[in-house]
N, C-alpha and C positions, 0 to 999 in steps of 0.2 A: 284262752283255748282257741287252738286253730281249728275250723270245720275242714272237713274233707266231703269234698261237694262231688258228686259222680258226674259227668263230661254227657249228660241230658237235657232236654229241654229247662226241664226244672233247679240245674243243677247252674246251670248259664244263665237263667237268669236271675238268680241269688249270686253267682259271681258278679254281671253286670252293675246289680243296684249296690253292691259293697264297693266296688269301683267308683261309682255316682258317687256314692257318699264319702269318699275319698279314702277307702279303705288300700290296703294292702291285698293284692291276692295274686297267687302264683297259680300258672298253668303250664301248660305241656306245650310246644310246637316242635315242627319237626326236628328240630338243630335241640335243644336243650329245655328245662324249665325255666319259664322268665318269673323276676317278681315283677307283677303291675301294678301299677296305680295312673290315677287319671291325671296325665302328661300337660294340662293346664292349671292345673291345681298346685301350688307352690308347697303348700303345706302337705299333700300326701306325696310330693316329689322328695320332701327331704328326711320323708317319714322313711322312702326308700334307701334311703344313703345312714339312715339313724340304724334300720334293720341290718342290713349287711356290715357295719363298720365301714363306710366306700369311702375315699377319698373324694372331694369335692370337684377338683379338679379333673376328674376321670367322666366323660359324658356319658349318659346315654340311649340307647336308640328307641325311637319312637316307632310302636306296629299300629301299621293301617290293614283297612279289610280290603282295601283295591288303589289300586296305582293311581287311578282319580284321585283319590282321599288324602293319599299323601300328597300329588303334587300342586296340591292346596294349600300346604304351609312350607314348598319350599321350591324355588327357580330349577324349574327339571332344564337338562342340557338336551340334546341329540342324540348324546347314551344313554342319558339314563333314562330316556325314554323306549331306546333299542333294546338296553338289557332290561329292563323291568317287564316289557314285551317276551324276552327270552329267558326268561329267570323266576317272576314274581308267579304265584305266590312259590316260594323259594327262599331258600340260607343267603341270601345276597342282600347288603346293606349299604345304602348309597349315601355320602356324605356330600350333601348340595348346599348352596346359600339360604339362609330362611327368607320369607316373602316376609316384608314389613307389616304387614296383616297377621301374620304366622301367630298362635293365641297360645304357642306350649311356652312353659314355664322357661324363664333361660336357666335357670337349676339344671333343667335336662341338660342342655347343651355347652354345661361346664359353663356358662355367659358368652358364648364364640358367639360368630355370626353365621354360623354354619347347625346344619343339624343331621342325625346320623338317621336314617329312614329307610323302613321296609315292611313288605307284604307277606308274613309266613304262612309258613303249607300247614295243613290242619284242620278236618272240618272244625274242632271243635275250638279251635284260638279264632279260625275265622266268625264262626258266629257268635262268641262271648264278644271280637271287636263290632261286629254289626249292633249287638244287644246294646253293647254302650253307645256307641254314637259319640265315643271321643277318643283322639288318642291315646294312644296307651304307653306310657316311656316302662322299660324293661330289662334289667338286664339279667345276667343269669341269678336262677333264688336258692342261691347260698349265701354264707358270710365271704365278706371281701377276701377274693386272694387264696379261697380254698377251694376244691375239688367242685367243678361245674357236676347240678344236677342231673340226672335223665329219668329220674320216676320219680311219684308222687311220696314214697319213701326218702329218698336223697333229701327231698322240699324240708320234709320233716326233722329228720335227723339236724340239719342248720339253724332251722327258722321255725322251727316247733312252736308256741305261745307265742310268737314274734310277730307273727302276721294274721290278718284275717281270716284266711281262707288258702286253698290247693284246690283244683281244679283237678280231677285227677283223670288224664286221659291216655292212661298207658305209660309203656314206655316210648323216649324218642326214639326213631327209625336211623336220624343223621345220626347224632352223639357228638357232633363236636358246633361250635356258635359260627353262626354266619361269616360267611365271608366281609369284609369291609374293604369298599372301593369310596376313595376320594376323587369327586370331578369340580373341585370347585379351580382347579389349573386348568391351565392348555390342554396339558397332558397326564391321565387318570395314573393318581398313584397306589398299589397295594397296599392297606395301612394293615392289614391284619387277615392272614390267609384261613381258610374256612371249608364252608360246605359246598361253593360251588369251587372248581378248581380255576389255576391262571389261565388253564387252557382254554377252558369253555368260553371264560370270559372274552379270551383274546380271539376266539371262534368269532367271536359278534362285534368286536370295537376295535382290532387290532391290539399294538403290542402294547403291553401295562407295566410301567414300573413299580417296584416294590420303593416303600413312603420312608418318613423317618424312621430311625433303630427306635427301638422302645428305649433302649439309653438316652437317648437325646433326649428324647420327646417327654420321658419323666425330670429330665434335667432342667429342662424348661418349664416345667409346668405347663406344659400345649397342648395337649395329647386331643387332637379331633378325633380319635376314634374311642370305643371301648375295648378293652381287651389289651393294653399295650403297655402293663404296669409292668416291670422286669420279673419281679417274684410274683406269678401270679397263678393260678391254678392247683395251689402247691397243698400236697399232703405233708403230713406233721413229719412223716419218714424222710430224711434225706434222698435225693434220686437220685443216682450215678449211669449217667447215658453213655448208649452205644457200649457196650459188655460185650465180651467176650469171653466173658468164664462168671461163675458166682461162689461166692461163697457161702458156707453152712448157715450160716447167722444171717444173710442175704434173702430178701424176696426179691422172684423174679418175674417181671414186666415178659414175658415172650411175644414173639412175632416169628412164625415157621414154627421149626424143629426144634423146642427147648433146649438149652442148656443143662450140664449136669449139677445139679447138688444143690440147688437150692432149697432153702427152707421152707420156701412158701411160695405159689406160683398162680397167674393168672395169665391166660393165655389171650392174646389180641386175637388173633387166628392164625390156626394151623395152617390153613393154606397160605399165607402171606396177603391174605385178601385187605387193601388197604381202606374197603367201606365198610368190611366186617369188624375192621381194627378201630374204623373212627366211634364206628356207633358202642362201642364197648371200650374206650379206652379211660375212661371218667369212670365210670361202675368197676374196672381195674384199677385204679389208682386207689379206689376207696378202698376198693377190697384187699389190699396189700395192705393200706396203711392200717386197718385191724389189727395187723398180724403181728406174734412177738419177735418178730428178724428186728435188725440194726439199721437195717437200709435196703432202697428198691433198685436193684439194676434192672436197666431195661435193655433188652436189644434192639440192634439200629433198625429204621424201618425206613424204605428207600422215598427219595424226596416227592415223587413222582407223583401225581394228581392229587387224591386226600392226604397224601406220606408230610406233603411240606403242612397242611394243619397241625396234623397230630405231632410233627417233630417242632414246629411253632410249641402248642403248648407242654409238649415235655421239658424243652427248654426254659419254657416262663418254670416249670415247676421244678427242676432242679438248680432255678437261681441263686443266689446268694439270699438271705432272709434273717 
């Protein structure tokens, strides 16, 4: 039986000590639900990878309650001291070298020598991490490869009886997972576009390259970030991106002025708003995939600030699978 713990004093710290005891437990921050467990602890690290079906190989990231905390278990650069400064607590995840002291599991970090770190927005993620007093490794709490969470309902419907506890503190505000920036180069690569956009970051550190293709990087077995499997985000429905018409037996993904004649429809936003789009574009996926159509077209939605996220993971979810 999963508890469902209300985002209160009392409710954080029955989160906290299920954490301690090396439990499973999923909460709310701003970007998505994560599932947690205590990120030094080996055994509730692969308890997390057991719950979601995760590939081994796939890291991932570790939440702190403040930029101190994390850059205690890993070599902070010049930015990622600048953005953590302009970003944290925030959807931004830094991928640095670990300090040889560093005490998280290397389970988390796929065995690299790098580790994927960040501070979320959120009274109540921040003080369920204060309450623990240990990293927390996290990544979204569903099963691998399916539709990322945003309420404490999503948490359930994947990982029902599967985990200890939900955290329930609403719905998220972002909707789509952190941004993920590699500084462990010269030069900062894009590994996985998110909640902050390239602009903002490039506002602070200058110009970022985008990392390896998630082809590659699963070809290799490398993958430093989370988030970069090809098929991933994916509803049971097939998705057919960038539409221009739909058909009868079709649900339809909209962005603006719908299309005619679809079956079944959920709308990102009518005004084309692309942070109205991010934060609802997961609770649309789901809610198509319900439906008795054939398949989800979605309309294009332009690349521009959250547009390259959300066209990131529509793409993971119209992969091949």
């Amino acid at each position: 039986m999963t508890e469902i713990l209300a985002a209160d004093a009392p409710g954080i710290a029955r989160a906290a000590s299920l954490l301690a005891a090396g439990g499973l437990v999923a909460f709310g921050t701003e970007t998505v639900y994560g599932l947690g467990a205590d990120a030094t602890n080996d055994r509730a690290v692969a308890a997390i990878f057991a719950a979601k079906g995760r590939p081994h190989f796939n890291p991932l990231i570790c939440h702190y309650p403040t930029a101190a905390a994390a850059f205690e278990h890993v070599e902070p650069t010049p930015f990622a001291r600048a953005l953590a400064a302009a970003f944290w607590p925030g959807p931004l995840t830094l991928v640095l070298p670990r300090r040889l002291t560093c005490p998280v599991a290397l389970l988390a970090g796929a065995g690299l020598d790098t580790l994927a770190v960040r501070v979320p927005a959120g009274a109540a993620v921040l003080a369920l991490l204060r309450a623990t007093g240990l990293p927390v490794a996290a990544p979204s709490a569903n099963r691998s490869g399916q539709v990322s969470p945003t309420s404490a309902a999503h948490v359930l419907d994947g990982l029902g009886g599967r985990i200890a506890a939900v955290l329930d503190s609403g719905d998220c505000p972002v909707g789509v997972e952190s941004t993920v920036l590699d500084l462990t180069a010269e030069r900062p690569f894009l590994l996985r576009p998110g909640g902050v956009s390239r602009e903002a970051i490039e506002t602070v550190i200058g110009p970022v390259r985008r990392g390896v293709t998630p082809q590659a990087a699963e070809a290799s077995r490398t993958l430093r970030s989370p988030g970069l499997m090809v098929s991933h985000y994916a509803p049971a429905l097939p998705v057919r991106l960038n539409a221009v018409s739909v058909a009868a037996d079709e649900a339809l993904l909209a962005f603006g002025p719908p299309l005619p004649g679809a079956g079944a429809m959920f709308q990102l936003s009518e005004t084309g708003d692309p942070v109205e789009a991010a934060a609802r574009l997961f609770a649309g996926l789901r809610a198509l995939d319900r439906s008795a159509c054939r398949g989800i077209a979605v309309m294009a939605v332009p690349e521009a600030g959250l547009g390259l996220a959300i066209n990131d993971r529509l793409q993971r979810a119209a992969a091949p699978r």
